[in-house]
C-alpha positions in Angstrom: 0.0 0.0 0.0 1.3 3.8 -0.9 2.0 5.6 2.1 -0.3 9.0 1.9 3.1 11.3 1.7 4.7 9.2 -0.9 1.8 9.9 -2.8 1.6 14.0 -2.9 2.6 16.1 -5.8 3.8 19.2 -5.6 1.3 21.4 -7.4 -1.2 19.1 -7.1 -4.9 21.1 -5.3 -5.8 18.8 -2.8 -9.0 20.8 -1.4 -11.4 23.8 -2.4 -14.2 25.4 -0.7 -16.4 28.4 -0.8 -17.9 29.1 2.5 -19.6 32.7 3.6 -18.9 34.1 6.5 -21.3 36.1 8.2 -22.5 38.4 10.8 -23.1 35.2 13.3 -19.8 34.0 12.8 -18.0 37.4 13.2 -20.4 37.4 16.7 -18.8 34.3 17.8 -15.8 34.3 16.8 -15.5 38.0 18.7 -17.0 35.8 22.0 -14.8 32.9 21.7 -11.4 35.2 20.8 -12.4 38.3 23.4 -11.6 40.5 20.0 -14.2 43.1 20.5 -13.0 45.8 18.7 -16.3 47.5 17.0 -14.7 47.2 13.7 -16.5 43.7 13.8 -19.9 44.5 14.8 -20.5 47.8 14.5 -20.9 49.6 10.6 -21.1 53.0 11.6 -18.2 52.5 14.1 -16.3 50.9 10.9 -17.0 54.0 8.5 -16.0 56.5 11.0 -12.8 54.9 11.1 -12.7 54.8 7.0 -13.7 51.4 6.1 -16.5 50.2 4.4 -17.9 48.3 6.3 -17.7 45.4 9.1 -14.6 43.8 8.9 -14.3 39.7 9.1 -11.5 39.5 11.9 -7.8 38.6 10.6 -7.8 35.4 12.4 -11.0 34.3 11.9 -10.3 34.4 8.0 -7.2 32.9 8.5 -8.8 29.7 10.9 -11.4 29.2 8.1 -9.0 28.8 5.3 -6.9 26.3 7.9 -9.8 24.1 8.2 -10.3 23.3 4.7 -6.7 21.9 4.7 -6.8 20.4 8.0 -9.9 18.7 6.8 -8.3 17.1 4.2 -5.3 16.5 5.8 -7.6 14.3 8.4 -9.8 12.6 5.9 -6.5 12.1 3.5 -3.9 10.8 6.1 -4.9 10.7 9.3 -2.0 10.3 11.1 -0.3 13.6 9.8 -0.5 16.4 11.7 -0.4 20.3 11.5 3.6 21.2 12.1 3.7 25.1 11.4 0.5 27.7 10.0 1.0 30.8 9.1 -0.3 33.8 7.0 -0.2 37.6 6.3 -2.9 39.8 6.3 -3.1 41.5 3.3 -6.7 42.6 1.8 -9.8 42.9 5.0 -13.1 41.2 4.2 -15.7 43.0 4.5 -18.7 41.0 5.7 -22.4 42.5 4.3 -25.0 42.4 7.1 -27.3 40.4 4.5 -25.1 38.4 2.0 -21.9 37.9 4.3 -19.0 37.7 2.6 -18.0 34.5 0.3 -14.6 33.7 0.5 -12.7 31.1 -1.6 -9.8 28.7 -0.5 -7.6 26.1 -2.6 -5.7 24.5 -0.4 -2.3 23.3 -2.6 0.7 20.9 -2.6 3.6 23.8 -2.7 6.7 21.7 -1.7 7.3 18.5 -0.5 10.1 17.3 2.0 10.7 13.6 1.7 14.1 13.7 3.6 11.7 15.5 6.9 8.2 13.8 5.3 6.5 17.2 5.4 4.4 18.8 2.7 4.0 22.7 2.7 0.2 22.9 1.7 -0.5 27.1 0.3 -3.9 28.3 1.0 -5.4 30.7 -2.1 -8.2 32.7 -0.2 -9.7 35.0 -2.2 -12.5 37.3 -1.7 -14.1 39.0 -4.3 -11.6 38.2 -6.9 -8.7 39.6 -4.5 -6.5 37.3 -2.4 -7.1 38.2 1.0 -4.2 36.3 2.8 -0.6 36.1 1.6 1.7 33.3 1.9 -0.7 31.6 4.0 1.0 28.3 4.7 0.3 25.2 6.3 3.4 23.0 7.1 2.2 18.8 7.5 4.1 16.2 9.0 3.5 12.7 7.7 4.4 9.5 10.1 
């Protein structure tokens, strides 16, 4: 049987999702983090400040795009685990109080390490035709 890693090539798009986020979500996320800043909840609080809007938080973005590879990564291999995650803010998301805001994330095979069994998996998240996160980067370890 081929072991999951020795099966990975780099380039290869191993997961993508479109998923909204919404008000609700920024609400929770602002409970479970203790981020409270009214950016997140508060439109008129966000416009005063010169932005267009609610903003989704940096980290919540950044989780959501994580899960789509770390629920691949435990569907695909089980056994791996998440070694290193990391991203840049680089574009906010603004999330409409009716529609949300529909982000897009391909998760993708961007090196491979067979001497340290890792694979560097790059998350794509785009929002409204603009990447929203750069070199967002999810380092897996394979057993």
């Amino acid at each position: 049987m081929t072991n999951a890693f020795d099966a990975l090539e780099a380039g290869a798009v191993v997961a993508e999702r479109e998923l909204v986020l919404t008000r609700d979500n920024l609400v929770r996320y602002a409970g479970a983090s203790g981020d409270f800043n009214p950016i997140h909840y508060r439109d008129d609080f966000a416009q005063q400040v010169g932005l267009p809007g609610v903003l989704a938080h940096g980290m919540l973005t950044m989780g959501t795009a994580g899960s789509v590879a770390t629920d691949w990564l435990t569907e695909y291999a089980p056994n791996a685990w998440v070694q290193d995650f990391q991203s840049r803010f680089t574009r906010p998301v603004p999330v409409d109080a009716q529609e949300g805001a529909a982000i897009t994330i391909t998760a993708t095979v961007g090196k491979l390490d067979p001497e340290a069994r890792t694979a560097r998996i790059d998350l794509r998240v785009v929002f409204d035709g603009a990447t929203v996160l750069g070199k967002s980067q999810l380092v897996a370890a394979f057993a």
